[in-house]
NUPAPA-9638 format. One record per residue: residue in three letters; x negated, y negated, z of N, C-alpha, C in turn. Coordinates in steps of 0.2 Angstrom, whole numbers, plus 5000, padded with zeros to 4 digits. Layout:
ALAXYZXYZXYZ...
END
This chain:
UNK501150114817500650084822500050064818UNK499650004819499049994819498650024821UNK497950004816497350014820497250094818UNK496650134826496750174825497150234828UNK497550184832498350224837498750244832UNK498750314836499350364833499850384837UNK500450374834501350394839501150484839UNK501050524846500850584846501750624845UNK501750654839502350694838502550734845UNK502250734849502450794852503150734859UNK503150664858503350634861504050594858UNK504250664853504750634848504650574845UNK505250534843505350504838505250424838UNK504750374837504550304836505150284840UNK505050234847505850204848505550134842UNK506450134841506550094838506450014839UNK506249964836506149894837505849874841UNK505249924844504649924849503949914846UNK503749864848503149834844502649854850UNK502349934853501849914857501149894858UNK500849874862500249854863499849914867UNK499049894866498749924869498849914876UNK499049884882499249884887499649894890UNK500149924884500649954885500750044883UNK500150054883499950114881499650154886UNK499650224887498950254890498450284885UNK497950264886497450304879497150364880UNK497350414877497150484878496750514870UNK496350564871496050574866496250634865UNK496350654857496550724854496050764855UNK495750804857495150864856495050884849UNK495650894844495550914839494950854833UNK495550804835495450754829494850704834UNK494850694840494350624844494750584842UNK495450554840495650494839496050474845UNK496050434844496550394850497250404848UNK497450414855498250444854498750384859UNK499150374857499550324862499950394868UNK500050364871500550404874501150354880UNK501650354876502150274878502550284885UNK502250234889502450214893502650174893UNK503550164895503950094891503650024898UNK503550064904503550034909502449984910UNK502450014907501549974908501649944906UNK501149864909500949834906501449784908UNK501949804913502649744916502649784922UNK502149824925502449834930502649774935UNK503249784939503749744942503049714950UNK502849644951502349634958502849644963UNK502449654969502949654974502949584980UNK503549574982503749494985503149494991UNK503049424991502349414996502749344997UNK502849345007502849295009502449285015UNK502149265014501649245019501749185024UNK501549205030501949135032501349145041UNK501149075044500649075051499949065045UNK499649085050498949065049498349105051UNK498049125046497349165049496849135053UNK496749055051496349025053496248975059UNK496648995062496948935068496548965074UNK496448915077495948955084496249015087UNK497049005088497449065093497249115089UNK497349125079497449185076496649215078UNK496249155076495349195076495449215083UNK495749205089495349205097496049285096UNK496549285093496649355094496549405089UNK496349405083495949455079495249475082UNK494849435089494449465093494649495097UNK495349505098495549535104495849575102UNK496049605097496449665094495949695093UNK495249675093494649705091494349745096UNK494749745103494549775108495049825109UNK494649865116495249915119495749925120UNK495849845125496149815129496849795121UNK496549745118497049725114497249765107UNK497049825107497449885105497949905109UNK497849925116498349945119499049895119UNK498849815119499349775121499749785113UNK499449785107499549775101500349855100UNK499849905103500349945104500949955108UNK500949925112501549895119501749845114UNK501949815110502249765107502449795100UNK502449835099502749865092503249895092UNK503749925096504049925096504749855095UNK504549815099504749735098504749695092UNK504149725089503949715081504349735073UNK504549825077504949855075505549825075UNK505849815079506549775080506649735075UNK506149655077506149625073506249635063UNK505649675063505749695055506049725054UNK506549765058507249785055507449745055UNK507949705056508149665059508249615053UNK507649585050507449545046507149575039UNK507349635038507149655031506349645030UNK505849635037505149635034505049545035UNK505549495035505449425033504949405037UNK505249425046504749415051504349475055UNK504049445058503649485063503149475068UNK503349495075503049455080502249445076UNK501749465074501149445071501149385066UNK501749365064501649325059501449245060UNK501449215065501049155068500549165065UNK500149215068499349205065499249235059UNK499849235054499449275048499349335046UNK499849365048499549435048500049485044UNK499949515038500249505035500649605036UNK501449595037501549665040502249685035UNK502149755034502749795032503249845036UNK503649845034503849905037504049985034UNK503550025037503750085032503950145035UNK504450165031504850225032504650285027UNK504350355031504350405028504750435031UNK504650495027505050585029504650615034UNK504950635040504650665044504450735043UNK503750775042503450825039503950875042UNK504050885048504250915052504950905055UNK505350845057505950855057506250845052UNK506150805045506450795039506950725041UNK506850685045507150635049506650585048UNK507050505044506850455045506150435049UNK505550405049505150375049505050295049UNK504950245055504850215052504250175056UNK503750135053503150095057502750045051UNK503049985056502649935056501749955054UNK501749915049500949915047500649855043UNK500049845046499749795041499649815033UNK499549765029499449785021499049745018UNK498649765013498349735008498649745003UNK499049664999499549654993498949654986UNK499149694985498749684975499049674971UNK499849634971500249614965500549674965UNK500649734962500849784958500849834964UNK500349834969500049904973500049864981UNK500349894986500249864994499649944994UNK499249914999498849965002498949955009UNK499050025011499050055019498450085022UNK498350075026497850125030497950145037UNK497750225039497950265044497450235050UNK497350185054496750155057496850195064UNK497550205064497850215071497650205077UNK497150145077496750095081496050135084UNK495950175079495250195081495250275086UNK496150295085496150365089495950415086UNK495950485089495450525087495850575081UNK496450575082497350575078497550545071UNK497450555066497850535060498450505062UNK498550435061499350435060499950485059UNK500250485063500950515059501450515052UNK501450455050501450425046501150445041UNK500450445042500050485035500250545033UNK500250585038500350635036500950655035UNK501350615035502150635030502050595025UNK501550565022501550575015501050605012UNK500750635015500450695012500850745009UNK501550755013501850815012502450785007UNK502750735009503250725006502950615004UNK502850594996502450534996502950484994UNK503550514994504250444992504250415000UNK504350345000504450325004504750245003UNK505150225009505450145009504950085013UNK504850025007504449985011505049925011UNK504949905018505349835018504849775020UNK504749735014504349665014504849625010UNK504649565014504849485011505549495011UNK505949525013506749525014506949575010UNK506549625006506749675004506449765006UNK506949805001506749855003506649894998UNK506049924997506049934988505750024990UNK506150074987505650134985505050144982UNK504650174984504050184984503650264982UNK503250254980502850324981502150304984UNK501850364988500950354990500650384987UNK500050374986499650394980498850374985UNK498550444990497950434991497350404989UNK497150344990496750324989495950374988UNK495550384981494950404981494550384987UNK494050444986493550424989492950374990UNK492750364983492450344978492650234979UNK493350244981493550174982493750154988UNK493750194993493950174999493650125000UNK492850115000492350055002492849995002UNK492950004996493249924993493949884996UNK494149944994494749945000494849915008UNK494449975010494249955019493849895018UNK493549875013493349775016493749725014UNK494549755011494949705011495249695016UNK495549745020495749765026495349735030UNK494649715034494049695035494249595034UNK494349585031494549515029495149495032UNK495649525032496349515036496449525044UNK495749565047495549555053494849585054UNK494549585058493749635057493949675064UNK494449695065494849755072494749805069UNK494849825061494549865058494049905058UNK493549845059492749875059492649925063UNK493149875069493049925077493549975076UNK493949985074494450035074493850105071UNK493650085064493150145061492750165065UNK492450115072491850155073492050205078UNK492650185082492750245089493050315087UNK493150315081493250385076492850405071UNK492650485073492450505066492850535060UNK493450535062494050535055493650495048UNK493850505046493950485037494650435037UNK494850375039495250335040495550355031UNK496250375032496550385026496950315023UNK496750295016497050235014497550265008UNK497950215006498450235003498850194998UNK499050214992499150144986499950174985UNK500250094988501150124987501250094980UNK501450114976501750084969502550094969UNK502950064967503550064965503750134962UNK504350154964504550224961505150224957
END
């Protein structure tokens, strides 16, 4: 290996006709020596994006005149009377479709373990796609209650997401605190029901980063 990267013995033996890169590396440092140590991850630096079909519109008078109204009491409740139907649907359709998708709105379906029964889990949620990472948030439309959901992966974080016609395993990985900001104003962009959901609760809205497992 070039440079000042060293193949750490303790990770056996050089694979074979593998030229890696620093991006394909994690960089860790020895305490003894201060040199930079590679530590080989075959899979950095190619992690696999996840499929985005987007399909409706955010921008259309109907989508803005209902992201005002999911922004309310009223159009929480209706939004929760409709998910069940939601659910249907994106079983149904592997994630393809979903009654929100007219205006844009972009939904997964996810499946955890239930902390407590040990039985399937499954709900419809909005997502922030970052290529690599979907981000969830427990908004639970501003109740006083953590999602259910959250907190079966608190306890148990493998879980199935089914988007764009697929259904891919996953792990959750709680979002710092330090980064929620940035997070919750993406979420904020894809509807500002958000802002409203944060204010009727003093909870700590729990976000969450599914990676591929």
């Amino acid at each position: 290996m070039s440079g000042n990267l060293r193949w750490p013995p303790e990770l056996g033996n050089y694979p074979e006709n593998h030229v890696p890169t620093r991006a394909m590396m994690v960089i860790r440092y020895n305490p003894r020596t201060y040199g930079a140590v590679a530590a080989y991850s075959p899979g950095m630096g190619t992690a696999q994006q996840f499929p985005d079909r987007p399909w409706g519109s955010s921008t259309t008078v109907v989508a803005r005149a209902a992201n005002r109204f999911a922004a309310t009491k009223p159009g929480s409740w209706f939004i929760r009377r409709i998910t069940p139907l939601d659910r249907a649907l994106l079983e149904r359709t592997d994630a393809r479709y979903t009654v929100l998708g007219p205006i844009g709105a972009p939904v997964i379906l996810l499946t955890t373990i239930g902390r407590k029964s040990g039985r399937p889990r499954t709900q419809p949620l909005l997502y922030v796609h970052d290529g690599d990472t979907l981000y969830v948030i427990g908004s639970n439309f501003g109740q006083r209650r953590h999602p259910a959901w959250s907190a079966n992966l608190l306890v148990n974080p493998t879980a199935i997401v089914a988007i764009a016609g697929e259904r891919i395993r996953v792990k959750a990985t709680a979002v710092p605190e330090a980064d929620k900001d940035a997070i919750f104003a993406r979420f904020v962009e894809i509807t500002g029901a958000y802002s409203a959901y944060r204010s009727r609760t003093d909870r700590d809205l729990r976000i969450f980063a599914l990676t591929r497992d």
